[in-house]
Each structure stands twice: as C-alpha cells, then as structure tokens.
C-alpha positions in Angstrom: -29.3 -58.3 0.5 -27.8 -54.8 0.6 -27.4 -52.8 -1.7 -23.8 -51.9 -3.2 -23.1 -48.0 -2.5 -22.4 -47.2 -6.2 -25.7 -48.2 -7.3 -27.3 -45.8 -5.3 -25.7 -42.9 -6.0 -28.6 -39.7 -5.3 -29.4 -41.3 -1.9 -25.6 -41.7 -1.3 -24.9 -38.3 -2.1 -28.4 -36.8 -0.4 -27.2 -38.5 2.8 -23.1 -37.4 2.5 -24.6 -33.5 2.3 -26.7 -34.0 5.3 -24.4 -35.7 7.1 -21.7 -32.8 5.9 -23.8 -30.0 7.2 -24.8 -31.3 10.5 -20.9 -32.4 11.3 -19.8 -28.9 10.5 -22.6 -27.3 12.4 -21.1 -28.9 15.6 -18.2 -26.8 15.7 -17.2 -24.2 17.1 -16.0 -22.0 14.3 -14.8 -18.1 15.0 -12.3 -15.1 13.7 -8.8 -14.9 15.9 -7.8 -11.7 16.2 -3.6 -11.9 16.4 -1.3 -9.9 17.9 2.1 -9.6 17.5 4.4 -9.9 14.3 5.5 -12.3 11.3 8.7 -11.2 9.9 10.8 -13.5 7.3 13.8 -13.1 4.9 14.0 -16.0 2.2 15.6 -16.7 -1.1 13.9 -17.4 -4.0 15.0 -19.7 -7.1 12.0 -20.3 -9.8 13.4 -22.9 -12.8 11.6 -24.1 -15.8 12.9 -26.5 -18.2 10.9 -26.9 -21.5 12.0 -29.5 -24.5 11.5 -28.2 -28.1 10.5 -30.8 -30.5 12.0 -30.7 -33.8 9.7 -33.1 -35.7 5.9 -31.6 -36.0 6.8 -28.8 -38.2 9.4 -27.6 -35.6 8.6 -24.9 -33.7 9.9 -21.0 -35.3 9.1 -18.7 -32.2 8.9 -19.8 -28.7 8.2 -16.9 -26.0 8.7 -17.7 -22.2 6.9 -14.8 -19.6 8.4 -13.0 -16.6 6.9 -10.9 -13.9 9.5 -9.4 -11.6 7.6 -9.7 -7.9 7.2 -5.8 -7.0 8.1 -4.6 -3.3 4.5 -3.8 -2.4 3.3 -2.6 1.0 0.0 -1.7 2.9 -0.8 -0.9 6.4 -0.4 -4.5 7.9 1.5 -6.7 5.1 4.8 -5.7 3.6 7.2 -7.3 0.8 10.5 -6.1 0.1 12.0 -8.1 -3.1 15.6 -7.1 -4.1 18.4 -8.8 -6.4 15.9 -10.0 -9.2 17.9 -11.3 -11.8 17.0 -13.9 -14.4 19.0 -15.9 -16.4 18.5 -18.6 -19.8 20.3 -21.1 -21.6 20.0 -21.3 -24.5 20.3 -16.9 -24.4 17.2 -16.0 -25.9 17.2 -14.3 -29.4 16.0 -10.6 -28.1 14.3 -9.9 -24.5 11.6 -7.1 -24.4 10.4 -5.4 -21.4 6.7 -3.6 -20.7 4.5 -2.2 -18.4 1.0 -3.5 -18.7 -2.1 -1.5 -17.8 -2.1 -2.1 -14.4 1.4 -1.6 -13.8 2.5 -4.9 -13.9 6.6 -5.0 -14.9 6.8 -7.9 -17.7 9.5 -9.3 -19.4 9.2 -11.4 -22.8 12.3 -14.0 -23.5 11.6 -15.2 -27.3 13.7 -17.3 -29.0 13.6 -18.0 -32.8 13.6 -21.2 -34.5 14.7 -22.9 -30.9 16.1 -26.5 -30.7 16.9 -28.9 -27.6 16.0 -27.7 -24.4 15.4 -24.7 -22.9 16.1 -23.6 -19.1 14.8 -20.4 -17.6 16.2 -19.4 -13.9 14.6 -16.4 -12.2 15.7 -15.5 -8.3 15.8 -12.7 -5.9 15.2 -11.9 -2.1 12.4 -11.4 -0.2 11.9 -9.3 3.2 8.6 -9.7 3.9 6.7 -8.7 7.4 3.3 -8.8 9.0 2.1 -6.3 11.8 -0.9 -7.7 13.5 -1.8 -4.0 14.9 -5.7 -2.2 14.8 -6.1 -0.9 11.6 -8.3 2.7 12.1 -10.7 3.2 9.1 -13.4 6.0 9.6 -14.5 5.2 6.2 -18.3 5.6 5.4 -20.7 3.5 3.5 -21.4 3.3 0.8 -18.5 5.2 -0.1 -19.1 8.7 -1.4 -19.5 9.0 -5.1 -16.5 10.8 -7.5 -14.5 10.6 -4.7 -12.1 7.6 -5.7 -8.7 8.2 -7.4 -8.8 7.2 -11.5 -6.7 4.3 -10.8 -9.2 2.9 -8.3 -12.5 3.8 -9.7 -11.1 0.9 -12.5 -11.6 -1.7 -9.6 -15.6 -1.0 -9.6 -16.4 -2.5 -12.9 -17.3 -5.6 -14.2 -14.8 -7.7 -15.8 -14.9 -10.9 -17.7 -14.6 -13.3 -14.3 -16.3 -11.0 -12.1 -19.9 -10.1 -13.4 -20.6 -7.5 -10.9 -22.9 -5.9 -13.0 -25.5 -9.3 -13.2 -29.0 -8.8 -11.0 -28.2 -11.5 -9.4 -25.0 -11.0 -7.8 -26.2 -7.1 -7.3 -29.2 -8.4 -5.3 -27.1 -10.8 -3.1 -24.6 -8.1 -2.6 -27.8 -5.8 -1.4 -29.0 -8.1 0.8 -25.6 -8.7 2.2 -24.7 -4.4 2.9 -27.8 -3.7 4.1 -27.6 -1.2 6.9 -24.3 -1.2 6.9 -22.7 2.0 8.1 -18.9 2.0 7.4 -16.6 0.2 4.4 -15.4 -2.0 6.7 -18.4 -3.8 8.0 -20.0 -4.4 4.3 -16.5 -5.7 3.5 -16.7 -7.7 6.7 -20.7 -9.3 6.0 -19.2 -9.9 2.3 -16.5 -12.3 3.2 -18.4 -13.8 6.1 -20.9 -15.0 3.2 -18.1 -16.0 1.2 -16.2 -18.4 3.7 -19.6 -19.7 5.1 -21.3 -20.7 1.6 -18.1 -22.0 -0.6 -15.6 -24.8 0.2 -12.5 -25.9 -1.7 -12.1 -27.9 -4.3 -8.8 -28.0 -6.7 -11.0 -28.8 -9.8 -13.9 -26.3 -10.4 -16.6 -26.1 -13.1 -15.4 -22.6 -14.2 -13.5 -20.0 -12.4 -15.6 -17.1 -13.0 -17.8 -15.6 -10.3 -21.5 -16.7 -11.8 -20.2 -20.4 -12.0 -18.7 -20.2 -8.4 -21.8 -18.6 -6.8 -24.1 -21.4 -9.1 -21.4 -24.5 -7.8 -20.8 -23.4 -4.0 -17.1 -24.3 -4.7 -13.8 -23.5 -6.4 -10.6 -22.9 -6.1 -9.0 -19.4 -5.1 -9.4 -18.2 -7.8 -13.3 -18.7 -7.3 -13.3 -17.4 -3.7 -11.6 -14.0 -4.8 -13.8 -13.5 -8.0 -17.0 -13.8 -6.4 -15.7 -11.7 -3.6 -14.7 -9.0 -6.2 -18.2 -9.3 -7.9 -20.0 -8.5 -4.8 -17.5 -6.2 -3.2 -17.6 -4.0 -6.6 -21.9 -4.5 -6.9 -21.7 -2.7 -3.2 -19.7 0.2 -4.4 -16.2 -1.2 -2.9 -13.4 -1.3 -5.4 -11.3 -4.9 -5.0 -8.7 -6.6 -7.1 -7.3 -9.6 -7.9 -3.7 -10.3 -6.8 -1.9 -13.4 -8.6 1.5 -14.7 -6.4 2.7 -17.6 -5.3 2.3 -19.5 -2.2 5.0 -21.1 0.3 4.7 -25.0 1.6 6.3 -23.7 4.8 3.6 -23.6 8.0 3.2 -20.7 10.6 1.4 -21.0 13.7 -1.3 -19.0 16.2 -0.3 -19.8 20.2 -3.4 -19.5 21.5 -3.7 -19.8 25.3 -0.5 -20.3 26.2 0.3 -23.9 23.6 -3.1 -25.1 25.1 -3.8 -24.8 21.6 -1.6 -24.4 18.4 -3.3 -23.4 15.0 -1.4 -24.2 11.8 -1.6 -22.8 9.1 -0.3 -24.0 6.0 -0.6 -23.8 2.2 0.9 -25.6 -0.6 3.4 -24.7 -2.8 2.4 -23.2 -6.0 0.0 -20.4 -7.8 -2.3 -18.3 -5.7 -5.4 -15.7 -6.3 -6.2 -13.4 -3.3 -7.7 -9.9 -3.7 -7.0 -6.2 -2.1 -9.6 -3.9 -1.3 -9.3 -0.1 -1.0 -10.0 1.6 2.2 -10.1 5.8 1.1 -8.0 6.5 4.6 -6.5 3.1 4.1 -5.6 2.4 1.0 -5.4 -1.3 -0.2 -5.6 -3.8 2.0 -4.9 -7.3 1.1 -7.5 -10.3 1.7 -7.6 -14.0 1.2 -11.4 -14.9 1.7 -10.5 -18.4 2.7 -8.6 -17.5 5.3 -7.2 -14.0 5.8 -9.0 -10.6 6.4 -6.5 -7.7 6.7 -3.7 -9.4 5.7 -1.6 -11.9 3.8 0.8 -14.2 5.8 5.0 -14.0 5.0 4.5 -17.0 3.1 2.7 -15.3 -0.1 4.4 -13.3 -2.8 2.6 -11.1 -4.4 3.6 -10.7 -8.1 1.0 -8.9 -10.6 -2.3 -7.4 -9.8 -5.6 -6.8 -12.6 -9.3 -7.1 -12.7 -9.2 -10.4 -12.8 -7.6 -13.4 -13.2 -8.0 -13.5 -17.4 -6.6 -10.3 -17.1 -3.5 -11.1 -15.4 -1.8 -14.2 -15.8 1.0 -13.8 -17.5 4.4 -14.7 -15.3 5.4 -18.3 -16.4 3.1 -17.7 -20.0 4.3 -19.7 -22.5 3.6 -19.2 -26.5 5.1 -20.4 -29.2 4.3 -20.2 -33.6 4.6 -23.9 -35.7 3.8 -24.2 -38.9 3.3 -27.8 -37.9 1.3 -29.7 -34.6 4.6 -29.3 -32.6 3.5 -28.2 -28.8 7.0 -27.8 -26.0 7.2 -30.3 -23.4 7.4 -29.1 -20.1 10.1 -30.8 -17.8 10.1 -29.4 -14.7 8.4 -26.4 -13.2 9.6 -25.5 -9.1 10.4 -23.3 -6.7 13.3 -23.5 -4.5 13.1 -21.0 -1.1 15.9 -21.0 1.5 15.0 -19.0 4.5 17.6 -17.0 6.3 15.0 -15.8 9.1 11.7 -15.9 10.0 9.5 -15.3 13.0 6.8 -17.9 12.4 4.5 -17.6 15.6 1.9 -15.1 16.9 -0.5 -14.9 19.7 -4.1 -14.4 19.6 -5.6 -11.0 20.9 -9.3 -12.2 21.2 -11.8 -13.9 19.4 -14.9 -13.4 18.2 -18.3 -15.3 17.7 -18.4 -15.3 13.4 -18.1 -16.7 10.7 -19.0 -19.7 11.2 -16.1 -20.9 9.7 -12.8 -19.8 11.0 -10.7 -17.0 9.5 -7.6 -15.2 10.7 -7.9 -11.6 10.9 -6.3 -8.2 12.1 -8.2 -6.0 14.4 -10.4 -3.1 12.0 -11.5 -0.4 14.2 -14.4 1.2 11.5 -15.6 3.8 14.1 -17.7 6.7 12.5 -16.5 10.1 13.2 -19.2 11.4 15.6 -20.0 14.9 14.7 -19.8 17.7 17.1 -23.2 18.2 19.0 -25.0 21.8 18.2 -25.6 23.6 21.8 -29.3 23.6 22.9 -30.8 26.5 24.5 -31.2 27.2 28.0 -34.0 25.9 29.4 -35.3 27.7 32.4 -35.4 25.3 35.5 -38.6 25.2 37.5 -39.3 25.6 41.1 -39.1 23.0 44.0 -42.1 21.5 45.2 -42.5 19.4 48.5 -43.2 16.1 48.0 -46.5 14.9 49.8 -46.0 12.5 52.7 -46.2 8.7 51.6 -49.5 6.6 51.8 -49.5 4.1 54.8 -49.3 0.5 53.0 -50.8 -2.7 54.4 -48.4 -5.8 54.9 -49.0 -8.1 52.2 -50.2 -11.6 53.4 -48.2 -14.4 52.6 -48.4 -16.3 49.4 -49.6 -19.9 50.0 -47.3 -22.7 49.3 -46.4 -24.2 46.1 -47.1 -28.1 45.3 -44.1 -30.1 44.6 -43.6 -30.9 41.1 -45.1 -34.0 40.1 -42.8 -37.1 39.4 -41.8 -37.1 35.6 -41.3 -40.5 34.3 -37.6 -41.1 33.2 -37.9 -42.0 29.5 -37.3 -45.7 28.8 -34.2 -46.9 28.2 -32.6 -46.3 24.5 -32.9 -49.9 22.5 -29.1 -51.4 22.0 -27.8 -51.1 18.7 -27.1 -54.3 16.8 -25.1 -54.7 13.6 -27.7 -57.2 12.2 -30.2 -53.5 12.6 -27.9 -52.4 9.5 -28.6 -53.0 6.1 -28.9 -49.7 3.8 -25.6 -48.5 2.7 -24.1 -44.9 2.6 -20.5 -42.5 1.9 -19.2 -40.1 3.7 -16.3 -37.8 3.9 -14.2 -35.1 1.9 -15.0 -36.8 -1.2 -13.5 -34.2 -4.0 -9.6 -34.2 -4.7 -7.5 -34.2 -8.5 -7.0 -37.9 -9.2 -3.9 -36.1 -11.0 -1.9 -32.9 -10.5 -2.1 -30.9 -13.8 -0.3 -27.3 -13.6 -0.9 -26.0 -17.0 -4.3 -25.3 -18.5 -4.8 -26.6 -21.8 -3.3 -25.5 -24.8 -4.7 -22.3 -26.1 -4.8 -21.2 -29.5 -4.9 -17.9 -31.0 -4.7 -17.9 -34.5 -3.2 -20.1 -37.2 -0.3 -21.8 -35.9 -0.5 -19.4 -32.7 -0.9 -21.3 -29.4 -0.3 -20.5 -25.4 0.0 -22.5 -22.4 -0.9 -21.0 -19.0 -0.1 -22.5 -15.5 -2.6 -23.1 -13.3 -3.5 -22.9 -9.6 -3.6 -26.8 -8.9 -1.2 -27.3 -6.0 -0.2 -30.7 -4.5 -1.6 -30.4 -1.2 -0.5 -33.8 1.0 1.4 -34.3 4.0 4.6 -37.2 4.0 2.3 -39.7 6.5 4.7 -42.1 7.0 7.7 -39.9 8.4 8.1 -39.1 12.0 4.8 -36.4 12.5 1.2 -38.3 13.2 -1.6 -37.3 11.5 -4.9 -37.4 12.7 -8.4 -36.6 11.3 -11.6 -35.9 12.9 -15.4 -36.9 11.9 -18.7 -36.9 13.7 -22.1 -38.2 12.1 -25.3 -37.5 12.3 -27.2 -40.9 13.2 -25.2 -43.9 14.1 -22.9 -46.4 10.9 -21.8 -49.8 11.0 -18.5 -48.9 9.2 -17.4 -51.5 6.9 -14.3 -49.6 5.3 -12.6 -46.6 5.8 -10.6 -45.2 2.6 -7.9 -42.5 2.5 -6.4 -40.1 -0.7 -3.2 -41.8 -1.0 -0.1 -41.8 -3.1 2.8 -44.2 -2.7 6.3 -42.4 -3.9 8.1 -45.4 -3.0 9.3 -48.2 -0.2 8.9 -52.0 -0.7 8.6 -53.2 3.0 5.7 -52.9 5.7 2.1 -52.3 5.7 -0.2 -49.9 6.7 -3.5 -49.9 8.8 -6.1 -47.2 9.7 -6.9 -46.6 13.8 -10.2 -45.3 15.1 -10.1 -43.2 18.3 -12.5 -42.2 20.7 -12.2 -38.2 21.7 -10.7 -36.7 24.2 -9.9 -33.3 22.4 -7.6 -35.3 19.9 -7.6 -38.9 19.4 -8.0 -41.4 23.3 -9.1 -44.3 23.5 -8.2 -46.8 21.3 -11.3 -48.7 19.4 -10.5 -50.7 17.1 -8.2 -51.1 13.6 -8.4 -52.1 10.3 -7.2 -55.2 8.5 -3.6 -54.1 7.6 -2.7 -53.9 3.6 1.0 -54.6 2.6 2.9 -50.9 1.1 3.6 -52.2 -1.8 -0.2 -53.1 -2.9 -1.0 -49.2 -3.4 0.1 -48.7 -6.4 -0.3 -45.0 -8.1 1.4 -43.5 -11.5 3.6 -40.5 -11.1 1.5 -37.5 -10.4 -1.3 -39.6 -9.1 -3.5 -39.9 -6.5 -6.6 -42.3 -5.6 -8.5 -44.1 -3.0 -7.0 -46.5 -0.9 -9.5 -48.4 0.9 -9.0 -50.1 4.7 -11.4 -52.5 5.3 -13.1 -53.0 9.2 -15.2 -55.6 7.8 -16.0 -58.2 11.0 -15.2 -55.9 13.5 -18.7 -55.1 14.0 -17.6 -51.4 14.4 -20.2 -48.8 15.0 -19.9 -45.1 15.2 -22.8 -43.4 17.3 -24.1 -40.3 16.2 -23.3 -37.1 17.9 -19.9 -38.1 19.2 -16.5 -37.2 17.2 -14.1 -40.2 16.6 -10.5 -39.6 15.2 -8.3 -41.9 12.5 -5.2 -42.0 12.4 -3.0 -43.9 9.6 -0.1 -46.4 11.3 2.8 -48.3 9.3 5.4 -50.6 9.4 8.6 -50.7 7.4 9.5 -47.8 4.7 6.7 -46.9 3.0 6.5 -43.4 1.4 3.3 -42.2 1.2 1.4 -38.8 1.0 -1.9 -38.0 2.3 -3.8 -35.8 0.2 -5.9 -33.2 1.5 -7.5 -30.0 0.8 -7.6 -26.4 2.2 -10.4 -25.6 4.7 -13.2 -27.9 6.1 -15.7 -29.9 4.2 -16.9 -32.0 6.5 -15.3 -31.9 9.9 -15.3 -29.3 12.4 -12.6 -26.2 12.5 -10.1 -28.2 14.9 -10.7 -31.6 13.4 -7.8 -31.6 11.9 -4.4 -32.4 14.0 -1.0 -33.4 14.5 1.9 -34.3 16.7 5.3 -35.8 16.6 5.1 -39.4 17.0 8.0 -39.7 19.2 5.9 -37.3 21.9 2.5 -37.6 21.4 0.6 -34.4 21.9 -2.7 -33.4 19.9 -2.5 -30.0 20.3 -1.4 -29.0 17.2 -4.5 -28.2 14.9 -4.1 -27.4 11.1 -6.2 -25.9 8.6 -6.8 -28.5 6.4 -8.7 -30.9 6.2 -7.6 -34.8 4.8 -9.7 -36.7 2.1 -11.4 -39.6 3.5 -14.0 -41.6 2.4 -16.1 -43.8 5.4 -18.9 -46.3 3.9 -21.2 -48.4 5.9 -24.5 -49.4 6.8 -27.4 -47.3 8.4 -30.6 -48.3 9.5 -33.7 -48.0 7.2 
C-alpha cells in the first residue's frame, strides 16, 4: 500500500529540493541588456482609515507618519514628485515636521484624546523616467581609502540588519571580490551570488542579513540586506531605499515580439538598495531583478542603513492608559496614469547569472596609464639566410580500419503505472495562507505602542478573466501524477467549474494531454484575505510525466467564477521563461512573466 505524502515528510521535501534544482538547472537563465527608454507621468492618491476605540481605556494620543516621496535622480533612473499635499479628517490636534539623519522629510499628524474614525489622504505627481544608456565608471577596486564624502563613508558600517562586520559574511564577501579590478565588477559578482543563492518568499524567518544568508530566502527586504552586508564588508558603500511598488506591468521586446518579457510587481511596500560609484554617484539596484536601475513603476520615498532604521511613512503610534489598540480599515493606493512608455528593447545579452536579471550596460574600463618611452635600441645587421635543406616526400600513411560496429543499446523498458508506488511533492510550495500588512504591535514603554506596515504584497493574477495563464514544470525522473493543486482564492461567482489542463511543449503549452476531474466554483471556499490549496485531482487517468521534458498547466472555467492565482516573484522551481500568458481570445504564448505561480504536483515515483 503506498504510503500517504504527509507521512513522509523529510523524503518528500529531500526529493522536492532535488527535483527544484535540477528543473531550474535546465534553463536558460541570462542578464538583458535594454536599450531605449521608460518614461511615465501618474497620479498618486495614498488613503488610510483607522477606527479609535473608545472602550479599553480609550486611547489619549494617536500619531499617524508621513514621508513626502523626494524627486531623486541618478544617472539612469529619475523621479520628479510635485503637488504633495496631504489632508485628515478629523484635523489633527498639531502637525510637526523633521528632517531625520539621513535626510529623510517626515511629517508627524497626532491627534489628542481621538474618537470615531480617522482618515488620512496623501497625493501628489510623479514624472518618473528611465534611460537605458552605458553608464562609464573608471572606478577602481577596492576603492581608495579617505577618499569617500562624510555622507557616504556612513553607508560602510554595520548596522543592526546588515552585520557587515561578522567573519562570516566578510569571508563570503572576500571570496566573492577576489581579483576584482574595478567597483563595478565586485558589485557585479556580489549580486550575481545574491540572485543565484536566494529565492522569494513573502514570509521569512528574520529579515536581517545573517538570517537571510542562514535561510537562502526572504523577502526584499532580505535580498537588499544581505547585499548591503557584503557590498559594505568589500569596501562599497550601499543603502537601503524603502518605496512603494506599482501593480502595473512593463515589458522587454526582444527579437522583434518573438519574445515578450513581463515584468511585473505587486502593489505595496518595497526595499531595494543604491550603491555609490565615486564618478557615479548612487546608483539604484534591486538584486532580484534590477542592476543599474529601478523601473517607472517604483517610488522611492526614504532612504537609511537599513530597514530598522527607516521605516517610518505610514508609522502608527498611539499612548492608552488601557489595552485599547486602533483598528485599521483600509490601507491603498490609488495611481491614475496620464502617460507612460511601457516597452524597451534588448541591446544584447549575456551568459550570467544564472538566473535572469535586467540590467543597464556598465562600461568599468580602467584608465590605462600612459606608456613610459623605451630607449633606442640599436638594430642589427642583415644576414643572408642559408639556402633550404632538400626534404624527402613523405610516404603515405596506411589506411585506417573502419570503426567497429557499436551495438545500439537495448530498447528503454515501457513505463507502467502499476511500476509506481512511493509517493512525492513538488512545486512552488511557500506562499502567506493570509495577507497581513502590519507587523505586530510594538511596544515601547508603559502604555507606548507602534504598528509598522509591512512588505507583504498580494501577488495573484484574476485567472478567470479574459488573459490565460500558463505555468511551466520539468522533473527530474518520470511521476504518475495523481493531483495537481493550485494557490487559489475565490472573491466571488456562484456558477461554473474549473479544471486544470496539462500540455505538452512546444515553447508554450501544444499538445493537449489530458485534464483533470472538474470541481464546481463554488466548492473553493476561502475567508477574506485568504489563500490555500486547491487541489485537482487526475486520479484514473493514468497520467505520467517523463523526466527531462517540460509540460505546461493551464487553469480552464466555466461560468463566473472569480478567482486569483497566487504566485510569487522570481523562479523557484521552473525555468526563467516558464512562466506565460496570452489573451484567450488570440492565443499566443509569447508573453513570458517574471513570476512564477504556486503549484503543488503529488504523485507516485518508482522505488
């Protein structure tokens, strides 16, 4: 009798990492190089509406944070804001404005003894621009020493989240740097590491950069800590930038449409870093995704050490004498976009990472010193050259034997569901089963407490509208799949049902093989803010994927379901284009995105 898949949970999870590794390795990961320009011009509206309880003790000071997003610009990225105003109701009871350390604008809104709710409204307009052009940088490494300006030299020491200073991270970042010769290319090794040894996950252990390099995984906060701890043990001053991110896509033609990469982030907090060039200045990087440069779709609103240091825009605190804690009501971003240029082409490519990255060209040439004239050297005299010696023909060589006849190897044995008995997982296992954007409740002192929002986005894609989604996987020895289960949540529709399709490949989902018992809509049923497994069941259909070969699903419908599809930045398990889409009245797979959906395949291998 088999054995169920949760009760073996270490073979399970020994044989989804191998599995993991060996799918990615198949691809064909690179950098693009782009060429050309993004340019947009938005509007944004931020709201918050928090309820004050009057039982509890009441609440008698409540304090709401505002950072102002500064125009900020460097050599390839530029953001223009203009027209920031804020406005509250009730009016708070005084408004106080300071400059923090690291020149970060803030504005505290504190009301006393507050009752009812209260609603916060901050807008303004963004110009905001990308110029994918060569950025020059003759800078040397390491970096000369006393040579960095006061407000930069802050940016190469340790920090609470980024322990630059611990052996460990200083011997990694050693290893990394090693014979490197300009900024640029230790910068360049740095992040390749970074995007080839973490993936994503929207619930990490810790955020600092010793728990990220210990897990393998985090969030982006994660990514851009552990950058900054081994960008700052290697002598390179880095920083954290905390913004917000766009849900609005932009795209990479390359080829002519043969192929169309999309990138595309949710919309909520994000934590990317800059890192200072001497004939540069900062440069912004996102060491998922970005080298060089941050897309239109980013605002950038404080910069610090790190992420403890700077998080203060949408900070709330309040004083109780009682247990009373605010209830938040609604936290979102409105954007209305007057123009933007949302496509770019790609200049070239080139052969690392191993997982792709977007990048500006970064010519890090040396200045090549001028050469020091040698002294004459007096030329000698001309001798004859004696006649050649008379040479023999060479007699032929004899003939080489024909190879002998090689044996064909005998034929490979038929596979045969009965052959299947041991039972394994697979997929992008690791999503929130429920979107939290504020961290717990902090507290400060008696009757002093804080809440600060988080980075949790809700990545998902509306799979039951009029785009087709389709996700790639490729295994390592052959499965007799018994069910394939998908990161769902249902936001409503009572009619129809919905079915999971498995594809051959034919650079996006072919042939049809086979599909899955169909479940009726209304059977998934998830709690507000909710996601969870939704299992499709291919029991009977005697369904087996061979190893080495990439097969596509695809979810179908009937009726009106609403549903999302959860799924998380980057690839876990599939390879860089394994992710696409295409209108469903015009079905072309080109379109390749750079995500990757949570899935979860179980069957049966052979022992």
């Amino acid at each position: 009798m088999a054995v169920p898949t949760d009760r073996r949970p270490r073979l399970v999870l020994v044989l989804v990492v191998f599995l993991a590794v060996a799918a990615t390795a198949s691809s064909h990961a690179r950098t693009l190089v782009l060429d050309g320009a993004l340019t947009s011009s938005f509007h944004v509206k931020d709201t918050a509406v928090i309820a004050i309880p009057s039982d509890q003790g009441g609440i008698d000071e409540f304090t709401y944070h505002l950072v102002p997003p500064p125009s900020a610009m460097t050599k390839t990225s530029k953001q223009s804001v203009s027209n920031y105003r804020h406005t509250a109701a009730p009016p708070p009871t005084i408004t106080r404005e300071r400059t923090d350390a690291y020149g970060n604008r803030i504005l505290e809104l504190k009301w006393n003894v507050p009752k009812g709710e209260i609603r916060i409204i901050g807008e303004y307009d963004v110009n905001a621009s990308v110029e994918f052009v060569p950025v020059p940088s003759s800078a040397p490494y390491p970096l000369p020493a006393g040579t960095l300006p006061t407000g930069v030299a802050l940016y190469l020491k340790p920090s609470e989240q980024v322990q630059s200073e611990d052996q460990g991270i200083k011997n990694l970042s050693a290893e990394l740097v090693k014979g490197a010769k300009t900024e640029g290319e230790a910068v360049t090794r740095i992040l390749y590491w970074i995007v080839d040894h973490l993936h994503y996950t929207l619930e990490p252990a810790g955020y600092d950069a010793l728990t990220t390099r210990r897990e393998g995984k985090g969030n982006c906060q994660n990514y851009s800590h552990l950058t900054m701890a081994l960008l700052r043990a290697a002598g390179v001053p880095a920083r954290l930038v905390r913004g917000r991110t766009l849900g609005k896509s932009w795209e990479v033609d390359e080829d002519n449409g043969k192929r169309r990469w999309t990138a595309r982030w949710g919309e909520g907090r994000h934590a990317w870093l800059e890192v200072y060039y001497p004939d540069q200045g900062w440069l912004m990087y996102d060491s998922q995704a970005y080298h060089q440069f941050v897309s239109t779709r980013f605002i950038r609103i404080e910069v610090g050490p790190d992420n403890k240091a700077v998080h203060t825009d949408g900070l709330i605190s309040w004083a109780t004498r009682g247990s009373a804690r605010p209830k938040i009501l609604d936290v979102h971003v409105e954007t209305d976009f007057t123009q933007d240029k949302d496509v770019v082409k790609t200049q070239k490519s080139e052969s690392a990472p191993k997982n792709l990255i977007y990048a500006v060209a970064l010519v890090t040439a040396m200045p090549v010193p001028k050469p020091t004239p040698s002294p004459a050297v007096p030329v000698p005299p001309v001798v004859s050259a004696p006649p050649p010696p008379v040479v023999s023909p060479v007699p032929p060589a004899p003939a080489t034997p024909p190879p002998a006849a090689v044996t064909p190897p005998p034929p490979a044995k038929p596979l045969r569901p009965g052959d299947f008995t041991f039972p394994v997982a697979f997929g992008n296992l690791e999503f929130p089963r429920e979107i939290r954007l504020f961290e717990p409740v902090k507290t400060s002192g008696t009757g002093q407490y804080s809440l600060e929002q988080n980075y949790m986005v809700e990545t998902a894609e509306y799979a039951t509208g009029d785009t087709l989604y389709a996700q790639a996987f490729e295994l390592d020895q052959p499965v007799l799949i018994t069910d394939i289960s998908l990161a769902l949540h249902r936001f409503g529709g009572e009619s129809g049902e919905l079915w999971v399709e498995l594809y051959e490949d034919d650079d996006g989902p072919g042939k049809l093989i086979t599909k899955s018992r169909p479940i009726r809509s209304v059977m998934i049923r998830t709690p507000a803010n909710r996601y969870d497994w939704v299992p499709f069941s291919f029991e009977g259909s005697k369904t087996i994927a061979k190893e080495n070969r990439r097969y596509w699903m695809i979810l179908k419908f009937t009726g009106d379901p609403i549903v999302n599809w959860f799924y998380t930045y980057g690839k876990v398990v599939s390879p860089e284009d394994g992710t696409r889409a295409t209108p469903a009245n015009k079905v072309v797979w080109n379109q390749i995105l750079n995500n990757e959906f949570n899935f979860r395949l179980r069957g049966l291998i052979r022992e």
